[in-house]
C-alpha positions in Angstrom: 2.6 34.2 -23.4 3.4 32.3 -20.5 6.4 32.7 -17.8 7.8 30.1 -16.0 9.8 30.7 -13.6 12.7 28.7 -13.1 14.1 27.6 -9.1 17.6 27.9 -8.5 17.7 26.5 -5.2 18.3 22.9 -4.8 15.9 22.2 -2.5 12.8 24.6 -3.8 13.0 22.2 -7.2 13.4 18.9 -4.9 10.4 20.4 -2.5 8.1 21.3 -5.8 9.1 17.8 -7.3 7.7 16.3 -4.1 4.6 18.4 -3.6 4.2 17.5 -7.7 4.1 14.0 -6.9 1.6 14.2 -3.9 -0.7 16.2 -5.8 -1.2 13.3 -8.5 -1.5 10.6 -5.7 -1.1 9.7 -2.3 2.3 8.2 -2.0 4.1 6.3 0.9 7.4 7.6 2.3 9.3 5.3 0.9 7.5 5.8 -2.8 8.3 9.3 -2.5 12.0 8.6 -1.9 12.9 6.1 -4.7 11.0 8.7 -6.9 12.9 11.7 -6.5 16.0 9.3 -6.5 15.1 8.1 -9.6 15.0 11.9 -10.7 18.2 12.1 -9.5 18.2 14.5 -6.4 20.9 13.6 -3.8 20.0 11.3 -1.1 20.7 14.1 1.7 18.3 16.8 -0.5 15.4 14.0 -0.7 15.5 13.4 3.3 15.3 17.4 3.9 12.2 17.3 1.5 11.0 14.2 3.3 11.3 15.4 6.3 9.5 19.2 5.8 6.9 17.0 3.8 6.7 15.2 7.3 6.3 18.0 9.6 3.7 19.9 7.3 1.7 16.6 7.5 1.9 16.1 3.6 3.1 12.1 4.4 1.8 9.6 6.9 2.6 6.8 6.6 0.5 5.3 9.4 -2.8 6.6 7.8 -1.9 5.5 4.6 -1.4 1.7 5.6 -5.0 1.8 7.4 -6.6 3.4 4.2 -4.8 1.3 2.0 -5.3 -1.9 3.8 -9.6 -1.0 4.1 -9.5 -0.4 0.1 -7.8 -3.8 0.1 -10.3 -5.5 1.9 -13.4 -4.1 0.7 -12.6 -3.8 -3.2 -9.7 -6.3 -4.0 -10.5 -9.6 -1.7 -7.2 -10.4 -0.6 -6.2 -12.2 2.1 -3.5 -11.4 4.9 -0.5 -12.3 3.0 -1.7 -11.0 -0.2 -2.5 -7.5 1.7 0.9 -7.7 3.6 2.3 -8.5 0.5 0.7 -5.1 -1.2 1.7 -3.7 2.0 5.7 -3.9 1.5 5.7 -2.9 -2.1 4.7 0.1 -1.3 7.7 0.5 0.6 6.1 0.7 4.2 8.4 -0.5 7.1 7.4 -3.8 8.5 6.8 -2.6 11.9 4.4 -0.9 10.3 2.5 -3.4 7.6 2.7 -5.4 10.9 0.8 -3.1 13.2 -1.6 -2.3 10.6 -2.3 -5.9 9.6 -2.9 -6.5 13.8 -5.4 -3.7 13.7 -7.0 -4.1 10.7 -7.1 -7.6 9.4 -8.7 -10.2 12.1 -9.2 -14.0 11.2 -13.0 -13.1 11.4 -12.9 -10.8 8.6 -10.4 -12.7 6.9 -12.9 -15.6 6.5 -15.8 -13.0 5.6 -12.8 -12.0 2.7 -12.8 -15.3 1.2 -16.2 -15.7 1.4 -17.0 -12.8 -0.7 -14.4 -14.2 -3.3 -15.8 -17.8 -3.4 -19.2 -16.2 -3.6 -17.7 -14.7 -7.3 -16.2 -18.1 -8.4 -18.2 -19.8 -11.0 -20.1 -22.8 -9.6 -18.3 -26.4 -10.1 -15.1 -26.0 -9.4 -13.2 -28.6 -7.3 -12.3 -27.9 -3.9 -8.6 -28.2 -4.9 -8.7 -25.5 -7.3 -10.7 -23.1 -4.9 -8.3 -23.9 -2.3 -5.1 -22.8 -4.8 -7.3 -19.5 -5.5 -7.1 -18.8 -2.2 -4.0 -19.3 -1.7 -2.7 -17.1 -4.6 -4.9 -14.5 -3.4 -3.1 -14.5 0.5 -5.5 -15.9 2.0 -3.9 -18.1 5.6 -4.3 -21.9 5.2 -6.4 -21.7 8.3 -8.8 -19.8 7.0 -9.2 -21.7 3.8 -9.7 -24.8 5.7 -12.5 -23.2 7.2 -13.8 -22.1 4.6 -13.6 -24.8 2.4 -15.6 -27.5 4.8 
């Protein structure tokens, strides 16, 4: 027979709620708040947990855009509006997506990007078309210019 035991206290269930949802995945501040919102803890109770998870170095933001942005680019081909784009839903603040996107997404490896995804195209296909995949995958119009002569 099991026992669980149950938590009285406000903010032990909000902080086990949080430390629940980190333990199934890596989740943004942001994330984490519109979660436990959703669950319906108070606003005030979800910044307390926020901010402990903050201090104990459960959530950083900062580290999670850099990771996040290198899966993007090695695994998923996007270019820099598609990745800034990924960026913000994941409820980052711009500053951030911003400084991230500075430090981690040059023009240089931007082309290299859309190499790598034209190299995966099927052969034939009209420079028109290529240029609109780009497009829908982020990619700048400068760099699909240059890529596309």
């Amino acid at each position: 027979m099991q026992f669980k035991v149950q938590k009285t206290d406000p903010f032990e269930k909000a902080y086990s709620y949080g430390v629940y949802l980190l333990g199934i995945k890596l989740r943004t501040t942001g994330e984490l708040r519109n979660r436990m919102r959703q669950k319906g803890f108070a606003p005030e109770l979800v910044e307390q947990v926020v901010q402990k998870l903050l201090d104990l170095k459960y959530l950083n933001d900062e580290s999670y855009a850099a990771v996040y942005l290198e899966n993007l680019k090695k695994y998923k081909h996007f270019g820099f509006y598609g990745i800034k784009k990924k960026l913000q839903e994941k409820h980052l603040p711009n500053e951030l997506v911003e400084e991230a996107l500075r430090q981690g997404l040059d023009e240089a490896t931007e082309i290299k990007l859309a190499k790598i995804f034209l190299a995966k195209q099927k052969s034939g296909i009209e420079r028109q078309r290529l240029a609109s995949r780009l497009a829908s995958r982020g990619f700048r119009a400068s760099v699909i210019a240059q890529v596309l002569r």
